[in-house]
N, C-alpha and C positions, 0 to 999 in steps of 0.2 A: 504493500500500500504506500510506502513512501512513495516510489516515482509514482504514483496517482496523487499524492497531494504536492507535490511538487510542479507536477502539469498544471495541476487545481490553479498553482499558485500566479504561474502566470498567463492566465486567461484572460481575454479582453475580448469585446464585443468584432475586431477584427477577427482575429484568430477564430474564433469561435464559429461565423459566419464561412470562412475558408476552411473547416474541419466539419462543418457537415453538408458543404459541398462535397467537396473530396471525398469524404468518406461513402458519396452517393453510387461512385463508381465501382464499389465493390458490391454492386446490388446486383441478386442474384438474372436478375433482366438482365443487365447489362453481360454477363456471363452465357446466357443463353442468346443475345444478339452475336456476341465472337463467337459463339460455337454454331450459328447457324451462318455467320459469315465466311466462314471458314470451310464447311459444310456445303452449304450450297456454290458459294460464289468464285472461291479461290483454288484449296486444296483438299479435296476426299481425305486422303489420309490423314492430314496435321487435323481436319473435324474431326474424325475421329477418334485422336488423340485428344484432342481437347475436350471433347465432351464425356471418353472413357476417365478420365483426370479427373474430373468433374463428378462423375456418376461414383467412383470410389472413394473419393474425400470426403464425400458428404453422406454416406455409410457409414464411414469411420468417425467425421463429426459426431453424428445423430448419436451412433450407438457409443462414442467417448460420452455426451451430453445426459442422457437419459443414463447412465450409470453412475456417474461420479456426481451429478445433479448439485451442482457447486453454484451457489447464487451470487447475484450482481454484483459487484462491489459496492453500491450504498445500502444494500441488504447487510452483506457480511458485515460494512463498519458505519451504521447510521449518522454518524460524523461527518462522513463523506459525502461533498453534493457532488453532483453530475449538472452538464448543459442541457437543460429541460427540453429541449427542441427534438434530442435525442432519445431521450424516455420510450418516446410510442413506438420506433422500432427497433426497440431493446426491451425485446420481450422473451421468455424462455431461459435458459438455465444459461451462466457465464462461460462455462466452460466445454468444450474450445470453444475461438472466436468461429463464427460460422462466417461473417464478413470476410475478417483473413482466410477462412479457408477458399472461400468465391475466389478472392483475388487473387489472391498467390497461387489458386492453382490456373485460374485464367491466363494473368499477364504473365506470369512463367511461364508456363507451356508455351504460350505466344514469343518469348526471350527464347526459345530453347529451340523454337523449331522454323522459325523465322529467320533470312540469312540477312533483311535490312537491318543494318548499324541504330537507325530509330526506333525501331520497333523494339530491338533489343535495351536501348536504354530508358524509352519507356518505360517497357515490363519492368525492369528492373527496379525502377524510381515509383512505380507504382507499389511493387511488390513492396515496397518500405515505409512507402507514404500511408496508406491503407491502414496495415495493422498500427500505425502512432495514430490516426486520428482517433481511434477506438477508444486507444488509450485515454489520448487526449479529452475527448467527449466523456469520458469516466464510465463507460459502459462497459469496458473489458481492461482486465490486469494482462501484465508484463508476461506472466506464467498461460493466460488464457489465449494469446495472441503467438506466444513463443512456438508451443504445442503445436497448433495452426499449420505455421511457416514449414516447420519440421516435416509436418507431414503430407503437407503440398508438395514443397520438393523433395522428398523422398520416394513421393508419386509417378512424377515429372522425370525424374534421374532413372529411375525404372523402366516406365513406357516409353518414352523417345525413343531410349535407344533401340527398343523391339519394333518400334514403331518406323524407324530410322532405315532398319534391316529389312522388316518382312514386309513393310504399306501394311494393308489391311486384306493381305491374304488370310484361307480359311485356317493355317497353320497356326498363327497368333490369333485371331479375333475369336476362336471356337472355344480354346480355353481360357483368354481372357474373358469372354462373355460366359462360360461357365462358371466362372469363381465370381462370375457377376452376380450370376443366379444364386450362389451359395450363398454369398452375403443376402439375398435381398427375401430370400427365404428364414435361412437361420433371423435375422432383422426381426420377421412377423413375426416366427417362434420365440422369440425372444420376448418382443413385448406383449405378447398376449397371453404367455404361457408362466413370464417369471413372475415368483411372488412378489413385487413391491412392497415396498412396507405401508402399511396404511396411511401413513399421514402428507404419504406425496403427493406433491402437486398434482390439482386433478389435470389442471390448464395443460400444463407443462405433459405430462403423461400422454391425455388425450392426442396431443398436438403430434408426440414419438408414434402412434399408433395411425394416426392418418398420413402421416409419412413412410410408415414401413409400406402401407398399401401403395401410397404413391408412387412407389421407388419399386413395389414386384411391377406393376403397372409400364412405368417407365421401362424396365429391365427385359420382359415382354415385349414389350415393340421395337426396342433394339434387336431382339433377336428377327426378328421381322422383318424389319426394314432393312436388316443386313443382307441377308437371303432372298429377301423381293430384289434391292438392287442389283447386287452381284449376279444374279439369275436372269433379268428380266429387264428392270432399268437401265441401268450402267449408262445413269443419265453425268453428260460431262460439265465441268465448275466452269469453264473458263471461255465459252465459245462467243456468251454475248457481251455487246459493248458496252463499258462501263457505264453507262446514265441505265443501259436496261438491268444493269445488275444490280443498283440501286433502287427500280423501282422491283423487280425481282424479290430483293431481300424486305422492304418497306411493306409491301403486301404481301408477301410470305409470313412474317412476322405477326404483323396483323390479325390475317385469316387462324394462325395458330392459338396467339391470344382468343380470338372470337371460340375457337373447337374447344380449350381449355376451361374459360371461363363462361359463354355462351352456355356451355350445354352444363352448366353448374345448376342449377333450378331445375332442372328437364330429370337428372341422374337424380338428384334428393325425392324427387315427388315417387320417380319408378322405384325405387331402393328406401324411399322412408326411412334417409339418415344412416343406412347402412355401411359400411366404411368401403365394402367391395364396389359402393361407386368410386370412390376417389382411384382405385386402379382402373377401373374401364375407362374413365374420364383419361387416367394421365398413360393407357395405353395407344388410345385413338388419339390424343394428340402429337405424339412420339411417332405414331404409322403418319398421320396426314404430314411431321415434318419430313420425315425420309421416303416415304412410299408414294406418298397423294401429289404433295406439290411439286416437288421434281418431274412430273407426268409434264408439268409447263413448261421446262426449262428448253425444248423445243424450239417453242413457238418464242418465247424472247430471243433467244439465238438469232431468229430471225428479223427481228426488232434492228431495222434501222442498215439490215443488207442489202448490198447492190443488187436489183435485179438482174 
């Protein structure tokens, strides 16, 4: 807690304003925009690096967060204030930072697999800046943002290089997306089957149990959309002109939000609060990013070619 009251100490309505800026870019949107830019627009395989990076950090988060269930630092030392503006989305259990873990495994993997000089010190400066503002905002300690870092790039240093070697042949992706499966299963086993002690957060609990479904959900349509494209799509990043890969990515994005969040009212009424909607929801939106909209990438291709 010292370096928290130490931050505390020199806070000022500049800094303040510049730290939850900043610290907006480690939102997990912003994380699913590079991975869908990368994805659809640039390079197949660094996507899917990016977004297997991604898919296993935040496994390891949730299920580090829900067991050690370590609360916020103005909880642990009510002495402590935080920058209020910050509070509403610093919610859930302190520990790891879930922000550092978005970013650092975002803009790292982006520093790692990216061969521009800018891109690389971007990441970099990101990957730094991120986890202080946390700190700085008083929403996460030194130890909750360190953890993070560590196992973002421990991630990153892992998969590139397989990534590096094989692309996204069936050799690498088969048993990577197995032990994808294992996590995302053992995950639901876990929270639905271990004793918790009674007086844990119901918020906080609830919240591990709609994410395990989210994430078998997710973990399913990867398997899916991997084997639709390779089979069947083997739709290419790079063919149309950059203003249509802009608009490309802009309503890509969009229509995904709309499947995700659209069809949120629609899964509760058929399911009555069930948790097995949030996996069908976050299945079909993981098939329509990889399977559905790529069926486009065509017809933009053609966007703006000499007849």
């Amino acid at each position: 807690m010292e370096v928290l009251y130490w931050l505390e100490s020199i806070r000022n309505p500049i800094l303040d304003t510049l730290m939850l800026i900043f610290t907006e870019f480690g939102n997990e949107l912003l994380f699913i925009v590079a991975g869908l830019l990368m994805f659809w627009c640039i390079d197949k395989k660094q996507g899917y690096f990016i977004l297997l990076t991604g898919f296993f950090g935040v496994y390891i988060n949730q299920f580090l967060k829900i067991t050690c269930r370590i609360p916020r630092p103005w909880v642990q030392d009510p002495n402590f204030t935080i920058v209020e503006a910050a509070r509403e989305a610093a919610s859930g259990y302190s520990f790891p930072s879930g922000h550092t873990q978005t970013a650092v495994g975002c803009y790292g993997a982006l520093a790692a697999c990216r061969k521009e000089k800018w891109v690389k010190i971007v990441g970099i400066v990101m990957c730094l800046l991120i986890p202080f503002t946390r700190m700085y905002l008083g929403v996460h300690t030194p130890w909750d943002v360190g953890v993070s870092i560590i196992i973002a790039l421990t991630l990153i240093c892992i998969l590139w290089p397989l990534f590096y070697e094989y692309g996204y042949q069936r050799k690498l992706m088969y048993p990577l997306m197995g032990v994808l499966s294992v996590f995302a299963v053992a995950f639901l086993l876990y929270v639905s089957l271990y004793p918790f002690p009674a007086n844990i957060d119901v918020a906080n609990y609830t919240s591990a149990v709609k994410n395990a479904y989210k994430f078998l959900g997710c973990t399913l349509g990867m398997w899916v959309i991997y084997e639709v494209d390779t089979r069947f799509i083997k739709f290419d990043t790079k063919t149309a002109k950059w203003w249509a890969q802009i608009i490309k990515l802009a309503v890509g994005f969009g229509l995904l939000l709309l499947v995700m969040e659209g069809s949120k009212p629609l899964f509760n009424l058929i399911f009555k609060g069930n948790y097995i909607a949030y996996a069908i929801r976050y299945f079909l939106t993981v098939l329509f990013a990889g399977a559905v909209w790529p069926l486009t990438f065509k017809w933009f291709a053609k966007l703006g070619a000499k007849k």
